[in-house]
C-alpha positions as CSV (number, residue, x, y, z in Angstrom):
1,X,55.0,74.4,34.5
2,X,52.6,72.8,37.4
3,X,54.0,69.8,39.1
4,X,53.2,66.4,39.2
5,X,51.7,67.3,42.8
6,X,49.4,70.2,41.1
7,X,48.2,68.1,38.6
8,X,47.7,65.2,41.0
9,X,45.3,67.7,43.0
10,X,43.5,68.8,40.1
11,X,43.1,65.6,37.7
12,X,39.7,65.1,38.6
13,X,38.2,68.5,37.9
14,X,40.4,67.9,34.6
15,X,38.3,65.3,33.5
16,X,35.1,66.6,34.5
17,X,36.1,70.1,33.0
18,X,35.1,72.5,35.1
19,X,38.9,74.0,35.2
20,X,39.3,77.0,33.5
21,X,41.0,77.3,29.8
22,X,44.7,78.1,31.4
23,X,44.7,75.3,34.2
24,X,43.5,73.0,31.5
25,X,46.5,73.9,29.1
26,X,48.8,73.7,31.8
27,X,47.5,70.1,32.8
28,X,47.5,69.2,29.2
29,X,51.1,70.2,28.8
30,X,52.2,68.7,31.9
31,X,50.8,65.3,30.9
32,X,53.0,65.5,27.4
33,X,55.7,65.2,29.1
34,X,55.1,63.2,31.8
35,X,54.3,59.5,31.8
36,X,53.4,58.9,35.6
37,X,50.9,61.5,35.3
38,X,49.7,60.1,32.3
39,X,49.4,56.9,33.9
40,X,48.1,58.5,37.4
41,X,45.1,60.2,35.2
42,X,44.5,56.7,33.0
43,X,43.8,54.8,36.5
44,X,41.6,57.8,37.8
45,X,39.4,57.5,35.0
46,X,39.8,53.9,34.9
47,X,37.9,54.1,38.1
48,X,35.4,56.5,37.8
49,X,34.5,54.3,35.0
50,X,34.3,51.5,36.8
51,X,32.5,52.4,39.8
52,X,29.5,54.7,37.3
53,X,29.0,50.9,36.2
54,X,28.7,49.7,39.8
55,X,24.6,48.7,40.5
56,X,23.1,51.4,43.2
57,X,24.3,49.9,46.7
58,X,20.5,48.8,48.7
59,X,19.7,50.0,51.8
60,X,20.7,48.8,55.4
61,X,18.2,46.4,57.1
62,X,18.5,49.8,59.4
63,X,17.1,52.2,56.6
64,X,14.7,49.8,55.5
65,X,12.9,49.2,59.3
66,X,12.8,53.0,59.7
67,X,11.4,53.7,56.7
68,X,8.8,50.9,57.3
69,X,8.2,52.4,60.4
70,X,7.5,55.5,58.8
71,X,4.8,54.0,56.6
72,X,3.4,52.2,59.4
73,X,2.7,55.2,61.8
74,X,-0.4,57.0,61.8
75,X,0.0,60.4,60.9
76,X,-0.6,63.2,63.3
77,X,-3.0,65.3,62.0
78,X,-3.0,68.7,63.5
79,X,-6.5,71.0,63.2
80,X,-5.3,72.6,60.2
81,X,-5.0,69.3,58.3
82,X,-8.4,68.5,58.5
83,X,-9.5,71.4,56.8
C-alpha cells in the first residue's frame, strides 16, 4: 500500500495519466480509503482547472520594447543574403 506521501508526489501524473497501470491501481486504492488524499487530489485538480481558465498573462513592457526593437532594426545582410 503507497502512502499518503507517495501519492502526494504522484497525484499529478495521476491525473494526467501517464503512470503506469500498477501505480495507477495503487493510487486508486489508496484514495478508497483515504479521505485527505481524496481531498488533497480534489483541490489539485480544483486548481489546474482553474488556472487552464486563466487568460494568457501579456508581456512585460520589457518584452514588448525588445521585441519592438527587434522589428525596428535594419537587418544585417551578409553577401549570401543577397543572392
Amino acid at each position: 500500500m503507497l502512502t499518503c506521501r507517495e501519492v502526494a508526489a504522484r497525484a499529478t501524473d495521476y491525473m494526467e495519466g501517464p503512470l503506469p497501470l500498477r501505480q495507477r491501481l495503487q493510487i486508486a486504492m489508496h484514495l478508497l480509503i483515504c479521505a485527505f488524499c481524496r481531498r488533497y487530489v480534489r483541490q489539485l485538480a480544483l486548481t489546474q482547472d482553474t488556472l487552464r481558465r486563466l487568460p494568457p498573462p501579456l508581456p512585460s513592457d520589457e518584452d514588448l520594447d525588445r521585441l519592438l526593437h527587434l522589428f525596428q532594426s535594419p537587418r544585417r545582410r551578409t553577401d549570401q543574403d543577397s543572392r
